[in-house]
N, C-alpha and C positions, 0 to 999 in steps of 0.2 A: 144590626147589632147596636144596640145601645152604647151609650156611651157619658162620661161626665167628668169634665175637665176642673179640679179640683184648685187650681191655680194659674191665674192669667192677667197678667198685667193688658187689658182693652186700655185704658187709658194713655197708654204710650203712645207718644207721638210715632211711631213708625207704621200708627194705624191709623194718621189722620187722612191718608189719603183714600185710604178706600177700609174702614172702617163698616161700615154696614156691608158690603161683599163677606168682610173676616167672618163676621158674625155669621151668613147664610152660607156659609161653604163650611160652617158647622155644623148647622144644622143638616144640610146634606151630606154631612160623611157620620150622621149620626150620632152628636152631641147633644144630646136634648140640655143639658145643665152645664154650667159657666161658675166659677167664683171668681171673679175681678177685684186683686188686690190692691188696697192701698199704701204706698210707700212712707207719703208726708200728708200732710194735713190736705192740700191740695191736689193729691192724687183719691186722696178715701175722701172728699168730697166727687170728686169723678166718677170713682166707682158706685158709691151711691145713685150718682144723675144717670148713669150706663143701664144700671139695676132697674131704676124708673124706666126707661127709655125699651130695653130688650124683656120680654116674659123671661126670656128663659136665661138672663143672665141674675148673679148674685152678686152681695159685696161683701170684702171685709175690708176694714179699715183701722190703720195703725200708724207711727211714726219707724220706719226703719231703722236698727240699730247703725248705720251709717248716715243714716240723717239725724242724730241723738243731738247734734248743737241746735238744731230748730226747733227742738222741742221747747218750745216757752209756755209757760202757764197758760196762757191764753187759747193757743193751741191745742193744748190738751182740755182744757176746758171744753172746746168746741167738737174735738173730737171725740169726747163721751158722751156731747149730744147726739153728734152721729151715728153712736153705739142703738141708738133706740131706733133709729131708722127700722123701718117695716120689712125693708130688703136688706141688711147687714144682716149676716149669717155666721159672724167669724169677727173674732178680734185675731188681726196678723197683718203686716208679717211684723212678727219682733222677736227679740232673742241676741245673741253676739255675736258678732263677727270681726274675731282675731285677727284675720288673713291681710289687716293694716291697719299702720298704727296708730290713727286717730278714725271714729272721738274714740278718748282712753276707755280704757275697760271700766272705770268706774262709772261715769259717764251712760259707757249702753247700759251696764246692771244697772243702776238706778231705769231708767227708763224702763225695760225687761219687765222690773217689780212692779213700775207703773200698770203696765200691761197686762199683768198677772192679775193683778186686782181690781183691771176693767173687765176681764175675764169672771172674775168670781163674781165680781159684781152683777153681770150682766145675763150668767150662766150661758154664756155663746164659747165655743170653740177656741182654743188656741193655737195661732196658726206660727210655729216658728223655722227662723233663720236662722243656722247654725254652720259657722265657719271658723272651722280649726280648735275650735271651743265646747267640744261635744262634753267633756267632763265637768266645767260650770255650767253649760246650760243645766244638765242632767242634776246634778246636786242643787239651782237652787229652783229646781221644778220641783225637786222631790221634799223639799224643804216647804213648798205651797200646798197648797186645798183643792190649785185647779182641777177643773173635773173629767176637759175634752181636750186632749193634745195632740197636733199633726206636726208629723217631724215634715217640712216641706223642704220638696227636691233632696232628697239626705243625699250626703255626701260622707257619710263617716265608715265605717267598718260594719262588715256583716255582726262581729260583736256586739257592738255598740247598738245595733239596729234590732238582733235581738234581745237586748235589754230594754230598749225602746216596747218592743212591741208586750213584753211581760209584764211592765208598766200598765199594758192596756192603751201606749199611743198608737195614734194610726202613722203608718210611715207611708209618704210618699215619695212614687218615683218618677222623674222625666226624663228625658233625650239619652241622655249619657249611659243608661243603660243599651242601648244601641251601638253606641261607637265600637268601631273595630277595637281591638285589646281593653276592654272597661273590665278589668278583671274583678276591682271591688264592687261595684255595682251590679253586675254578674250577680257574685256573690249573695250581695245585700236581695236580691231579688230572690234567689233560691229558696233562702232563711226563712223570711220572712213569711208566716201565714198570711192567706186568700183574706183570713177575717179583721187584718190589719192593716190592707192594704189599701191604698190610693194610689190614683196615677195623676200625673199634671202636662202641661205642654211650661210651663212657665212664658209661655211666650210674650217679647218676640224675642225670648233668648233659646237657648238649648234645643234648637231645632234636632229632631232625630236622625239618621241614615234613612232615607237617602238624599234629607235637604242641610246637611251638617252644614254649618257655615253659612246660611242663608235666614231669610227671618222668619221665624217661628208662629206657628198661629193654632191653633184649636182642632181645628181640620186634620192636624198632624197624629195627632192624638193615638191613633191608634195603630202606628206603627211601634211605639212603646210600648202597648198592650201585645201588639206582633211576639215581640221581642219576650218581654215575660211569659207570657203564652209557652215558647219555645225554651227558653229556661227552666221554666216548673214542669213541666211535662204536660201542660194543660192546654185543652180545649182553647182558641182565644177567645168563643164566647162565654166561658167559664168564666177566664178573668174578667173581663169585662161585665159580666154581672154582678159578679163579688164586689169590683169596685166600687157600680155603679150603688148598689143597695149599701155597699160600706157609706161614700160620699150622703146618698140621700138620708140614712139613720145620722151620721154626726151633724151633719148642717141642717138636720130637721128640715128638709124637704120633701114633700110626697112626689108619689109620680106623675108624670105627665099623663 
């Protein structure tokens, strides 16, 4: 069973010790495709060097709306060199994040718009982060031109998710759809169309059941596919194709 992990932080230090194992215990549980996000200017040049380094990984590269004070011209500058890179597949992760109260909400919007317009600029994917903020993100996406939008790891309301997906965004899901009582995620998984979908490990955070609490890696992958699978009523290799052809049509990758 195929498979393609649509968001993964590889550059985290919790992968420096055995880093190339993560990556092959991917590849042996079936992940043929990787996008490795960038948080700050020095993580989406990382994921860039990962991209180089692994066939089968990708990048996208962004400043995090919780990293927004480090965004210095210069930074950004260099970061929409990065944009051209041969293996950058995605401008993300960006977007807001309410859920604390610095940098201010002006602060990430301003950046966000940045990003919106590295996007149009660059016609790559929109890869966003959205925390407790799903009613500005939404309003000022829908106010842009962008063209490819993935709501990543959603956390809002099956509502909200399918408005997302009517829009035409792709909504992705990871771990949390597994945990015992996820009643919204449940949810948000049911709603949501096969042709909408993504799935992530975000790793090395939101490990699934049965490794909750422990560090998240790629490999895991397909226990959240488990889990949707058993929520939609569907085949798991169902989902897991749908995904997998969803992920490779937005990121414009062929197959292996």
């Amino acid at each position: 069973m195929e498979l393609f992990d649509s968001h993964v932080h590889l550059d985290d230090p919790a992968f420096d010790a055995d880093r190339e194992l993560v990556v092959r215990r991917a590849l042996d549980a079936g992940v043929t495709a990787m996008v490795t996000v960038g948080t700050t200017l020095s993580s989406s040049r990382a994921a860039a060097a990962l991209a180089d380094r692994y066939p089968e990984v990708y990048a996208a590269v962004a400043v995090h709306p919780q990293e927004a004070t480090g965004a210095t011209e210069d930074a950004l500058a260099e970061l929409r060199g990065l944009a051209d890179h041969p293996r950058v597949v995605a401008i993300g992760e960006t977007g807001l994040d309410f859920a604390r109260p610095q940098p201010e909400p002006a602060v990430q919007e301003r950046l966000f718009r940045w990003h919106i317009g590295l996007s149009i600029d660059t016609h790559l994917p929109l890869i966003i982060h959205c925390r407790d903020a799903y009613p500005a993100v939404l309003d000022i996406l829908e106010e842009s031109s962008v063209a490819t939008v993935i709501m990543h790891a959603f956390s809002g309301t099956a509502e909200y998710a399918q408005a997302c997906a009517a829009r035409g965004y792709a909504v992705s899901l990871a771990g949390p759809v597994t945990f015992r009582n996820a009643r919204v995620p449940v949810d948000v998984a049911r709603v949501v169309p096969a042709a909408s979908l993504l799935v992530e490990t975000d790793a090395p955070v939101l490990a699934p059941v049965p490794f909750r609490g422990r560090r998240n890696e790629p490999a895991y992958l397909r226990y959240t596919v488990a889990r949707i699978a058993e929520v939609k009523g569907m085949p798991e290799a169902a989902v897991a194709q749908a995904t997998v052809e969803n992920a490779r049509r937005i990121f414009r990758i062929g197959s292996v």
